[in-house]
N, C-alpha and C positions, 0 to 999 in steps of 0.2 A: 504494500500500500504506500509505502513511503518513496520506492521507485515512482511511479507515476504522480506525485506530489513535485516530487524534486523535479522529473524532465517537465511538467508543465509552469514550474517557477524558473526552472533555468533561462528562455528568452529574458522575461521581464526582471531577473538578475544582470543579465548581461544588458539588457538596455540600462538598467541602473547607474552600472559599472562603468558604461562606455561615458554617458553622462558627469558620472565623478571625475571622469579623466578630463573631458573639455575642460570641468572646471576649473580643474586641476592648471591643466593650461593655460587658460583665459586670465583666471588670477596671477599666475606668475610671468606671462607677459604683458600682463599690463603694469603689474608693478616695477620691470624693467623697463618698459617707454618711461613710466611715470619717471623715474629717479634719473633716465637720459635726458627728457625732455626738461627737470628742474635744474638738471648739472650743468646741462649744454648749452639751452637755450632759456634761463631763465623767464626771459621778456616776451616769448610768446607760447602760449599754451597752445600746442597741438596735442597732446595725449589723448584727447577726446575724441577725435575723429577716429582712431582705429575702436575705441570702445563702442562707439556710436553705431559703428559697422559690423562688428561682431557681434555686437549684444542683440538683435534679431535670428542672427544663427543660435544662437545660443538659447535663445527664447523657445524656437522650432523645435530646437534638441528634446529640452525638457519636456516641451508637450507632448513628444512622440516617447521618450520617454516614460512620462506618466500615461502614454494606453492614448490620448486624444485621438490622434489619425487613427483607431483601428478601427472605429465606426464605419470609414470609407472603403475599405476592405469586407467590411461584412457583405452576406446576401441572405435577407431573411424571408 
């Protein structure tokens, strides 16, 4: 009983998983632009713009993630 528990949690583990790693990513470079952009170029804030641009992928991630797209996938 616990076989088939486990292969039916394993996708939405690994969407989890995959998820924690973007973020994983996301956050440590953006905290590199950030400390570039404040060391480099004081005077003009660009850090924003790549956050600006990734944070809708990143939004996507999660949602798919959390199961949202899988209603599109159904056929009931």
């Amino acid at each position: 009983m616990h076989d088939g528990s486990r292969r039916a949690a394993s996708p939405a583990a690994a969407r989890v998983r995959s998820l924690k790693l973007h973020l994983l990513a996301y956050f440590a470079v953006m905290a590199v632009l950030v400390a570039i952009n404040l060391l480099a170029t004081p005077g003009g804030i660009w850090f924003v713009w790549p956050m600006v641009g990734w944070g809708p992928v990143l939004a996507i991630h999660t949602a798919w993630a959390m199961g949202l797209f899988d209603i599109l996938g159904r056929k009931d």
